[in-house]
C-alpha positions as CSV (number, residue, x, y, z in Angstrom):
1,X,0.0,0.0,0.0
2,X,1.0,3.6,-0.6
3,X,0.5,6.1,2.9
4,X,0.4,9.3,2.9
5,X,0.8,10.3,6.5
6,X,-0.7,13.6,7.4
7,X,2.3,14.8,9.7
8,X,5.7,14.3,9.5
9,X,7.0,16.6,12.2
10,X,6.3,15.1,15.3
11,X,6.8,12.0,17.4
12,X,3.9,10.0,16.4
13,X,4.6,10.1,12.7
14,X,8.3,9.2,12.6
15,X,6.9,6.1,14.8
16,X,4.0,5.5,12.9
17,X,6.8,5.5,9.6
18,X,8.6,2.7,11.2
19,X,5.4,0.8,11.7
20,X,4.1,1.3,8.7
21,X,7.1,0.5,6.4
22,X,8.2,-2.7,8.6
23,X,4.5,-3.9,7.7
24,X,5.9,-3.6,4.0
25,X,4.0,-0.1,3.1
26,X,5.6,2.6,0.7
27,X,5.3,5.9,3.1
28,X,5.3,9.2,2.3
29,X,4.6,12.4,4.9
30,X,3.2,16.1,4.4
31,X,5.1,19.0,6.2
32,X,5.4,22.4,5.9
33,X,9.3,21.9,6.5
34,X,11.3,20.0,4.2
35,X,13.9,18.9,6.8
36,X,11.1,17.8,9.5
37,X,11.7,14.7,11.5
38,X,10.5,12.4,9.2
39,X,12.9,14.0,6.3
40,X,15.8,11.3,8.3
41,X,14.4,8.3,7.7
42,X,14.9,5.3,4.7
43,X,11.1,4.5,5.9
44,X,9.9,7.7,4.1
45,X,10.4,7.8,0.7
46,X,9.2,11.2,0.1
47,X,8.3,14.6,2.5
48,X,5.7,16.3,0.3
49,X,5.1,20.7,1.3
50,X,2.0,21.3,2.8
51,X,1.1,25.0,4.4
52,X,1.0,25.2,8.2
53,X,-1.6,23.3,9.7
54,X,-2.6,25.1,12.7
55,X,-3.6,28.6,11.7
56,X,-5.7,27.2,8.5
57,X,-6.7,23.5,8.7
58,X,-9.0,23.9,5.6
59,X,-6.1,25.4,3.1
60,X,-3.9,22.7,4.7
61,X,-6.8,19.9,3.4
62,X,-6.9,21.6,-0.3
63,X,-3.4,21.4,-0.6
64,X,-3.1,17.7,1.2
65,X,-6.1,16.2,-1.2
66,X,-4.3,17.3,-3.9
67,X,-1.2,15.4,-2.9
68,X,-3.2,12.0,-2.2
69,X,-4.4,12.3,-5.9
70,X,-1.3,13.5,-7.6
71,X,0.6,10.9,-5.7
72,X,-2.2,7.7,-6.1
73,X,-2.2,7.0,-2.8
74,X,-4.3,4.2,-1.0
75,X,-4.5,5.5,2.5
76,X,-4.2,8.7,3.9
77,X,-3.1,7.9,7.5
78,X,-4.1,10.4,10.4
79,X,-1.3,10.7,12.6
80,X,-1.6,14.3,14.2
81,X,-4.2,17.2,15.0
82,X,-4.7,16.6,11.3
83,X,-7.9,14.5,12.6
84,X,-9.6,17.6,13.4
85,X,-10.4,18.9,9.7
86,X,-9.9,15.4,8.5
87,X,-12.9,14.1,10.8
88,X,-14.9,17.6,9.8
89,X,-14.3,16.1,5.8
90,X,-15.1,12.9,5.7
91,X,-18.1,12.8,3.6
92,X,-16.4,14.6,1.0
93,X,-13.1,12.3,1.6
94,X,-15.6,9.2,1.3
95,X,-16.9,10.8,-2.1
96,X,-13.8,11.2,-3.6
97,X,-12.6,8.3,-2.6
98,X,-9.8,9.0,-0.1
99,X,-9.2,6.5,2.4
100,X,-8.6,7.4,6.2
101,X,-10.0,6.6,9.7
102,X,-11.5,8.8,11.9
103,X,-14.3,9.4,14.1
104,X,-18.0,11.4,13.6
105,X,-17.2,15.5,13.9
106,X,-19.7,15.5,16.9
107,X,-18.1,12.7,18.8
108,X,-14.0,14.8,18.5
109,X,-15.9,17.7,18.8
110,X,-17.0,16.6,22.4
111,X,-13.0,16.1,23.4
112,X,-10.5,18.0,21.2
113,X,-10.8,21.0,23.3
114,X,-10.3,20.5,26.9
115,X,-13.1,22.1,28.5
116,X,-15.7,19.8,26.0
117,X,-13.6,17.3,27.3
118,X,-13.8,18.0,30.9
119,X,-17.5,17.9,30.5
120,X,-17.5,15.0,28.5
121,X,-15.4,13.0,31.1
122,X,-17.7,14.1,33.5
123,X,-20.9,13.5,32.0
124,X,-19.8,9.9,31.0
125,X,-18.2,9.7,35.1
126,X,-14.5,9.7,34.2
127,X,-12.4,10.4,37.4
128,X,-10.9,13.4,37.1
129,X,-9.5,16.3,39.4
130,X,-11.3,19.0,40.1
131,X,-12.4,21.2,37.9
132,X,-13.7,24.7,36.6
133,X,-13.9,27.0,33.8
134,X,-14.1,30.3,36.0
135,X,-11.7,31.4,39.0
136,X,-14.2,33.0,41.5
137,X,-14.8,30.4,44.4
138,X,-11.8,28.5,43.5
139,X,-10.0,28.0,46.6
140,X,-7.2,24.7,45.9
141,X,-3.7,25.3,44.9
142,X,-1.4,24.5,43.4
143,X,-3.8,24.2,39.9
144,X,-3.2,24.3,36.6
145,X,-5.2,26.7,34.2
146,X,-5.5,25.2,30.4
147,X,-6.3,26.8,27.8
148,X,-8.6,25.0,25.6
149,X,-6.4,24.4,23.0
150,X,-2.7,23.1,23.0
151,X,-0.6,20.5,21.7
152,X,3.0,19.1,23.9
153,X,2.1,20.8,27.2
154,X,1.6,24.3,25.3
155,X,-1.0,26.4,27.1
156,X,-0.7,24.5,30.3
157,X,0.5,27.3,33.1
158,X,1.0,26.3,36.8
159,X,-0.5,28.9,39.5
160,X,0.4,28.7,43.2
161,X,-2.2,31.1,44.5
162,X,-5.2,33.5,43.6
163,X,-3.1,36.7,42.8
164,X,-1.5,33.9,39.9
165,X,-4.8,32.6,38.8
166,X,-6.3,35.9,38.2
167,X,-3.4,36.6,36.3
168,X,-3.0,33.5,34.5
169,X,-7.3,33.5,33.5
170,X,-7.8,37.6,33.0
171,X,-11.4,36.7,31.8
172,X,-10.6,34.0,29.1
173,X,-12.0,31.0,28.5
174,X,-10.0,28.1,30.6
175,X,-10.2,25.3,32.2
176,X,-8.8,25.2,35.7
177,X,-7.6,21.9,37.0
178,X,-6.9,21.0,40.8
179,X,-3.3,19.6,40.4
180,X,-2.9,15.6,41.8
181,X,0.1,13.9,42.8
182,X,1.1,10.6,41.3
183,X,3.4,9.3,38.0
184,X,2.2,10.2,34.8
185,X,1.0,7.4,32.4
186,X,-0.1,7.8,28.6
187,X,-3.1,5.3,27.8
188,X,-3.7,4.5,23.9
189,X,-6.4,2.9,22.6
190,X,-8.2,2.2,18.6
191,X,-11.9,1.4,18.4
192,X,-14.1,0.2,15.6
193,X,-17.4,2.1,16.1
194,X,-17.3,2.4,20.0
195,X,-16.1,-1.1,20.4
196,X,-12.1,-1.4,21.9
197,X,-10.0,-3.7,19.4
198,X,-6.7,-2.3,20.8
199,X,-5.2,-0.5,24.7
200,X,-2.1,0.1,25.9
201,X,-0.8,1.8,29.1
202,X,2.9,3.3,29.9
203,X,4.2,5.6,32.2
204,X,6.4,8.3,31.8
205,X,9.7,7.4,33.8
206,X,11.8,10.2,32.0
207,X,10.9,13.7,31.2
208,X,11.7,14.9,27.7
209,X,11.4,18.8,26.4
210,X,8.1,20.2,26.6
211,X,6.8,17.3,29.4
212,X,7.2,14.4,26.3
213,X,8.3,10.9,28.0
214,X,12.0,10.7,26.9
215,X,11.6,7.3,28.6
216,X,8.8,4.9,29.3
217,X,7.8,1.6,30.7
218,X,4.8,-0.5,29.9
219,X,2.3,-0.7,33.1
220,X,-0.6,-2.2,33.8
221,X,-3.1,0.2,34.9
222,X,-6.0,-0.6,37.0
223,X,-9.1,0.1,36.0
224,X,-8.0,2.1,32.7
225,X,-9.5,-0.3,30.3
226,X,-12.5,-0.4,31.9
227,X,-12.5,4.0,31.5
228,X,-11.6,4.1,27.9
229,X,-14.6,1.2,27.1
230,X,-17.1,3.4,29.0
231,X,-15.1,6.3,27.2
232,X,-15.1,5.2,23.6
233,X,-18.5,3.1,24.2
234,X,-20.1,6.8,24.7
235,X,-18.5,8.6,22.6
236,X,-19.3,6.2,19.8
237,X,-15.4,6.7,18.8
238,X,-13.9,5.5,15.5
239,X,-10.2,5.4,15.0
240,X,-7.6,6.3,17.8
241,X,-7.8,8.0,21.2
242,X,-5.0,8.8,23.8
243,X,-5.1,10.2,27.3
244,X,-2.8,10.9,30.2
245,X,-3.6,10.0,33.3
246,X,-2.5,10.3,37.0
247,X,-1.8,7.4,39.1
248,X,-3.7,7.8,42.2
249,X,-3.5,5.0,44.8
250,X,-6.9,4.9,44.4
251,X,-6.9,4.2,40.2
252,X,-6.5,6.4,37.1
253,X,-7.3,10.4,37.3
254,X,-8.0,11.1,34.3
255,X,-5.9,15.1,33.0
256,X,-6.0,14.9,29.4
257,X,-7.6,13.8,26.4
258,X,-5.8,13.8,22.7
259,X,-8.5,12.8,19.9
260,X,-5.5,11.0,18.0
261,X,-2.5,8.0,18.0
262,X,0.2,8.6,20.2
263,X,3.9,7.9,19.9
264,X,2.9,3.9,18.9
265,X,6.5,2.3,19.3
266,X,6.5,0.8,23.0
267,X,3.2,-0.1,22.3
268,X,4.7,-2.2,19.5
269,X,7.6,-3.3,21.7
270,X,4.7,-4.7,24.5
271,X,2.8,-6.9,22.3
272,X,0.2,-4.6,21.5
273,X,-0.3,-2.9,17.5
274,X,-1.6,0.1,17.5
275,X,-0.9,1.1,13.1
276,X,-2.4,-1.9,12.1
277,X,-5.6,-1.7,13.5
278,X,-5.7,1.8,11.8
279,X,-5.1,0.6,8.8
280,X,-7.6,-2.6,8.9
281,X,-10.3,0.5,9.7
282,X,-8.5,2.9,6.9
283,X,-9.6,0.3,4.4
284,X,-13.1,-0.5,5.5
285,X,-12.2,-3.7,7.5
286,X,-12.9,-5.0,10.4
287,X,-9.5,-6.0,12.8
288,X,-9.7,-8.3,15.4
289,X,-8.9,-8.1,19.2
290,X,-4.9,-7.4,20.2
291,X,-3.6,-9.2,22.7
292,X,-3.1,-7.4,26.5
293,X,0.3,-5.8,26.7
294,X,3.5,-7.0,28.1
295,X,4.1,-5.1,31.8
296,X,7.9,-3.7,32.1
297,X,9.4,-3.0,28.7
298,X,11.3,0.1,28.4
299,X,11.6,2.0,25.7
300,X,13.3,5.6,25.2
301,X,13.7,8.6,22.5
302,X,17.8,10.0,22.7
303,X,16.1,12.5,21.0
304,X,13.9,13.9,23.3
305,X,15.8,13.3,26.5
306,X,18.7,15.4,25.1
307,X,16.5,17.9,24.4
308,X,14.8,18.0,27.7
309,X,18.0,17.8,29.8
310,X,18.8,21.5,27.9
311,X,15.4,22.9,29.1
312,X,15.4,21.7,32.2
313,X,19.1,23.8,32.8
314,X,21.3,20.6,33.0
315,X,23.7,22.4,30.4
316,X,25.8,20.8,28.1
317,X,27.7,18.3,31.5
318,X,23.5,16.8,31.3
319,X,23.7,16.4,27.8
320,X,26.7,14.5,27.7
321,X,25.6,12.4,30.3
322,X,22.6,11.8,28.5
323,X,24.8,10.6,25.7
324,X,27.0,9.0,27.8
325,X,24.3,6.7,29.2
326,X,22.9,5.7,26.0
327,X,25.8,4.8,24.4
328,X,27.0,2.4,27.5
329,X,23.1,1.2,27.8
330,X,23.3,2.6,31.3
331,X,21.0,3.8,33.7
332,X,17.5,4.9,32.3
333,X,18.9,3.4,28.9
334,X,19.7,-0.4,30.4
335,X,17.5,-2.7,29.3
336,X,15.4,0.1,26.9
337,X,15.1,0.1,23.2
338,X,15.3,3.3,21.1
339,X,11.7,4.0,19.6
340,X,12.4,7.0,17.7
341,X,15.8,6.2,16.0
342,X,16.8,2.4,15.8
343,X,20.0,2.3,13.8
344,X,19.7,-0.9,11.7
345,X,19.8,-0.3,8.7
346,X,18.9,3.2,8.7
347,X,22.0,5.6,9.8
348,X,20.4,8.5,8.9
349,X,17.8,8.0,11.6
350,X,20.8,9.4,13.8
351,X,21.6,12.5,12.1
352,X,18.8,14.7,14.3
353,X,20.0,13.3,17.4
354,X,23.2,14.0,16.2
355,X,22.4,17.6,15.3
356,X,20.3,18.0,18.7
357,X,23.6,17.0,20.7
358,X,25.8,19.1,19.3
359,X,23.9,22.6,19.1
360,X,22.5,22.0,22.3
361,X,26.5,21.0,23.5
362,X,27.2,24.8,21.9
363,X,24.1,26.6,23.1
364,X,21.7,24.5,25.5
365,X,19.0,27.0,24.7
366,X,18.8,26.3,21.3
367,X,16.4,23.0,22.4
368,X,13.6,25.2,21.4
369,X,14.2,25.2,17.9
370,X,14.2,21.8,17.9
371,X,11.6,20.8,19.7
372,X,9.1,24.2,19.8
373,X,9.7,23.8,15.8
374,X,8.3,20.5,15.3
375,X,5.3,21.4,17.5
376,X,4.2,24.6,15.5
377,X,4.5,22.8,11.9
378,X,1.2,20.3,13.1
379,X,-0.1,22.2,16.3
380,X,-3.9,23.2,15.9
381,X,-4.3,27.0,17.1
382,X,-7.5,28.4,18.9
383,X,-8.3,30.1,15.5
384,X,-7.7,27.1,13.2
385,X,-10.0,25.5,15.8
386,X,-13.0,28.1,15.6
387,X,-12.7,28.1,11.5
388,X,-13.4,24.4,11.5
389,X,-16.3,24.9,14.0
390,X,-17.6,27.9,11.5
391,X,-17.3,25.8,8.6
392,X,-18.7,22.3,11.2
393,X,-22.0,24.8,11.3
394,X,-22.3,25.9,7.4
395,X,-22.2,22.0,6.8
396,X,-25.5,19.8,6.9
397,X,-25.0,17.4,9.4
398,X,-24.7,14.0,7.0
399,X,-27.1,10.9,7.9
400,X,-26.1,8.1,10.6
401,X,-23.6,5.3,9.2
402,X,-23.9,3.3,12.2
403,X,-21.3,4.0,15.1
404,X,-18.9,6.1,13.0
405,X,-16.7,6.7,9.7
406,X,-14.1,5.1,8.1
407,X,-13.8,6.2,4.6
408,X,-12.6,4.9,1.5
């Protein structure tokens, strides 16, 4: 099969490449950047220009249908916010006969912003922290004010009394969010019309730039299957859908909701396929269940943990030791598989980390062109956001095809 992915900037997409190309698919990516992430890779054959995505969704789908056609492509696989507009199309995707999976407009509708999702957690009796959308009466610090929108931890601001929340709110629309103490896990699930075929937990044992998990370990979870079937059950969901959650010693607290697949590859590494499942759906069939994950397998991104250890002010002595660790297979890196960059066969997967390392070695600042970079070229803004909802509301709503949309 031929894939076009619909990002090839971030995380998730240079997994998903891997995936996708060890499954025996051609791949090729759209970017705004011709030197994004996936650009260093043998798994992608071609980066194709795209305009930004965030600030106009619907130019970007003009310009990335006429790709898919130009190219003959089979599937176009949705591996970033690109869902959004992509999920707000698909009866014109179905018509023209572009294959893709994603779910009904109304069901991401109810969770790609996070105060829908808030509401949609609690409606559907998610646990979640506290909560509100205003800051009079709110009395329990520290909290974390969100704004509705943001991709990699981007409108996320910590406030550690009133005089900072006023501040931080200043009559917007936000969501403010009681903080809870626990690890951080990332849950991942596909579904085929509001049933599960495919979950996954890990949590985050290593901090990357921008909060990513530079390292993580497969968990079991108590009680998070259970959430994401009541989840995608009433939500009717149709494709992929991530969420972080905080492990409480009484189960899962549920902080955020991503309406998308999520970095795939320890996943992969656990037993559990996340791709293929997407693209059994992509093509209008039906996958089977995936096997429960394997507990305790590490995996880690060189990539992201050099990049965090320059934010976090470790200078270039935590950079080095970052490299220092992975090269021995020491510390966080014993026992841990790369997910981002395996070297086998494909040397220029190391040229980014290699690039990362040494400008952050000459100026540790310079992480946020790396990594702040990536995030912008696939990011959806508030305004991108608010022209899909526009153009949601000029648009009949189409008639029921059972529990959601796969097209092709």
């Amino acid at each position: 099969m031929r894939v076009l992915l619909s990002d090839g900037s971030g995380l998730t997409a240079r997994q998903s490449a891997n995936r996708l190309a060890a499954a025996g698919h051609v791949v090729a990516v759209l970017a705004p950047d011709p030197l994004c992430l996936c650009r260093f890779t043998r798994h992608v054959t071609r980066v194709h220009r795209v305009p930004p995505y965030g600030p106009d969704p619907l130019g970007w789908l003009e310009a990335a249908l006429a790709i898919y056609r130009s190219g003959d492509f089979d599937v176009l696989f949705p591996t970033q916010e690109q869902v959004a507009v992509l999920s707000l199309a698909q009866d014109r995707l179905r018509s023209e006969g572009v294959a893709t999976v994603v779910p009904r407009f109304d069901s991401l509708a109810a969770v790609q912003d996070k105060i829908s999702a808030c509401a949609t957690l609690r409606r559907l009796g998610l646990p979640q922290p506290p909560s509100a959308t205003e800051a009079e009466g709110w009395t329990r610090y520290p909290a974390f004010v969100k704004e509705p929108i943001g991709t990699a931890s981007g409108g996320v601001r910590r406030v550690a009394d009133a005089d900072a929340l006023r501040s931080a709110t200043a009559g917007r629309p936000v969501l403010i969010q009681a903080a809870v103490e626990g690890p951080l896990a990332m849950c991942q699930a596909v579904f085929d019309r509001g049933s599960l075929v495919a979950f996954h937990t890990n949590q985050r044992t290593g901090e990357g730039a921008n909060g990513g998990a530079s390292h993580k370990r497969s968990t079991e979870v108590p009680d998070a299957r259970h959430w994401f079937e009541v989840l995608g059950a009433g939500l009717e969901w149709h494709g992929a859908l991530s969420a972080d959650v905080i492990l409480e010693a009484g189960g899962p607290v549920f902080i955020d909701v991503n309406p998308r697949l999520v970095e795939p590859e320890n996943a992969w590494h656990s037993g559990v396929d996340l791709v293929g499942p997407m693209m059994e759906l992509a093509l209008g069939s039906r996958p089977g269940l995936q096997p429960r994950s394997r507990s305790g397998v590490a995996t880690h991104q060189l990539l992201l943990a050099i990049l965090g250890s320059a934010q976090q002010g470790r200078g270039r002595r935590g950079v080095a030791g970052e490299l220092l660790h992975a090269w021995r297979k020491s510390g966080a890196y014993r026992e841990s598989v790369e997910e981002l960059t395996p070297l086998a066969h494909d040397p220029e997967a190391m040229l980014p980390v290699v690039m990362a390392a040494a400008a952050t070695m000459a100026t540790p600042r310079s992480w946020s062109w790396f990594a702040n970079g990536s995030v912008t070229n696939y990011a959806l803004s508030e305004a991108g956001w608010q022209r899909i909802l526009v153009s949601a509301r000029r648009t009949p709503p189409s008639p029921p095809r059972g529990h959601g949309s796969s097209t092709g």
